[in-house]
C-alpha positions in Angstrom: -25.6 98.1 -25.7 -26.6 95.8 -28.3 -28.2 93.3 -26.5 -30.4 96.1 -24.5 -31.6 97.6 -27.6 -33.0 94.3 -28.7 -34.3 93.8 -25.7 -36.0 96.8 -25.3 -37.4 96.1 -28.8 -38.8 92.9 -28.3 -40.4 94.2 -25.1 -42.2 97.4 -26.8 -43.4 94.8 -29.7 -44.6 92.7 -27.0 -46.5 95.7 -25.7 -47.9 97.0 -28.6 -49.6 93.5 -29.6 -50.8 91.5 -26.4 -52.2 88.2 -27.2 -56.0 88.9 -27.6 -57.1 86.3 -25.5 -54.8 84.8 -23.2 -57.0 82.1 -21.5 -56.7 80.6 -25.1 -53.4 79.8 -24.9 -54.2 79.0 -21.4 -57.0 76.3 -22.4 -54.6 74.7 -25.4 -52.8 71.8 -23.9 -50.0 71.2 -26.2 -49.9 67.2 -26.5 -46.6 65.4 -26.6 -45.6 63.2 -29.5 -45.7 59.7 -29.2 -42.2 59.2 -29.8 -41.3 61.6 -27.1 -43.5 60.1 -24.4 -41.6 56.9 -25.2 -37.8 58.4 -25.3 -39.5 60.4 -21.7 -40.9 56.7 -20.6 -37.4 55.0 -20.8 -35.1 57.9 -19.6 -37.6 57.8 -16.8 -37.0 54.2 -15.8 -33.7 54.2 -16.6 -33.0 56.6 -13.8 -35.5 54.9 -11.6 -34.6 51.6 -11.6 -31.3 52.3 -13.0 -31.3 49.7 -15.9 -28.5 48.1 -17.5 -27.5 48.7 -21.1 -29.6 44.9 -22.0 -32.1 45.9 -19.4 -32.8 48.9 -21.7 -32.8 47.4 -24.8 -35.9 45.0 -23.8 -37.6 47.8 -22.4 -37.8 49.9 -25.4 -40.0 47.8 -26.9 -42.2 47.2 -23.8 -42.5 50.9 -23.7 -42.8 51.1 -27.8 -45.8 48.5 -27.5 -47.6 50.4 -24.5 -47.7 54.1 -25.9 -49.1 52.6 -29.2 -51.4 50.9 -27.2 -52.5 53.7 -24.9 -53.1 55.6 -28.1 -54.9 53.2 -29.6 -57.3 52.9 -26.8 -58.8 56.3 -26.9 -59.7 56.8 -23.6 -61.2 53.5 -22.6 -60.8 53.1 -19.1 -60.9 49.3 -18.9 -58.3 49.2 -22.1 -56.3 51.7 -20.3 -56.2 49.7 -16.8 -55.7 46.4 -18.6 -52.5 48.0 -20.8 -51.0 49.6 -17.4 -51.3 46.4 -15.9 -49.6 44.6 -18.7 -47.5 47.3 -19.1 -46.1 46.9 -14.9 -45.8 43.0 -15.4 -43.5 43.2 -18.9 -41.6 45.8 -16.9 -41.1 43.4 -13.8 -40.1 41.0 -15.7 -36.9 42.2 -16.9 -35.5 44.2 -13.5 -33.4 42.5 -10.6 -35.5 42.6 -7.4 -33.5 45.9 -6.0 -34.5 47.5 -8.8 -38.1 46.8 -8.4 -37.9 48.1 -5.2 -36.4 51.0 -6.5 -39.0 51.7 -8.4 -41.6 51.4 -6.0 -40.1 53.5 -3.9 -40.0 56.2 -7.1 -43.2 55.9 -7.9 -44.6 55.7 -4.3 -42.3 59.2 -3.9 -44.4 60.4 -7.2 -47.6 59.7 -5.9 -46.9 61.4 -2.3 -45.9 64.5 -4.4 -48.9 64.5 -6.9 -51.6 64.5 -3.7 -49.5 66.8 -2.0 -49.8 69.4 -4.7 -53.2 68.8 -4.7 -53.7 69.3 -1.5 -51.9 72.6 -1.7 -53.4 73.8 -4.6 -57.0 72.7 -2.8 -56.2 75.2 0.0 -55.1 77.6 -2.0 -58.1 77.9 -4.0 -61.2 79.1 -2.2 -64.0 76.9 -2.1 -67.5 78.5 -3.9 -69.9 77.8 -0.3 -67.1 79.7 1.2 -67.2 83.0 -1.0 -70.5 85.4 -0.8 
């Protein structure tokens, strides 16, 4: 009984104050910190290539070094290519050979899935020759 009388509360003060403008909220991108995008980074490989306790402890530096960098290089392309580059070999250098291609595979996987939700979300949307 409790619970739905909260609930019921929270829903009518929801109702009586809508957000004003909800394609602001929409249109704020809320950026990740950049220790989080390194703790996301490793837990990421470590599933992917499934690293080994030492494996892990030299890539958390790799990792440490290459979101600093990406920061620092505030959007330039050629920095940004260069680091991802660096950033692949480091990595390389510290996995077994199945674990490479492990993660090729992963990432291959990840790339079929990105263009395929493109490609839905391209059909999905209709085109502006298309509409009169």
């Amino acid at each position: 009984m409790l619970f739905f009388g909260t609930l019921s509360t929270a829903i009518l003060a929801n109702a009586a104050s809508p957000d004003p403008s909800p394609a602001a909220g929409a249109a704020t991108k809320h950026k990740a910190s950049p220790d989080a995008i390194k703790a996301a980074r490793l837990t990421r490989l470590k599933n992917q290539a499934g690293l080994t306790a030492d494996q892990e402890a030299k890539a958390k530096p790799i990792i440490d070094k290459y979101v600093d960098d990406r920061q620092a290089a505030n959007g330039d392309r050629a920095k940004l290519v260069s680091l991802k580059t660096q950033f692949d070999t480091d990595i390389n250098a510290i996995l077994t050979p199945d674990q490479r291609t492990k993660l090729a595979a992963a990432k291959t996987a990840t790339v079929d899935k990105m263009k395929a939700a493109r490609a839905k979300k391209a059909a999905a949307s209709p085109s502006p020759a298309t509409t009169n």
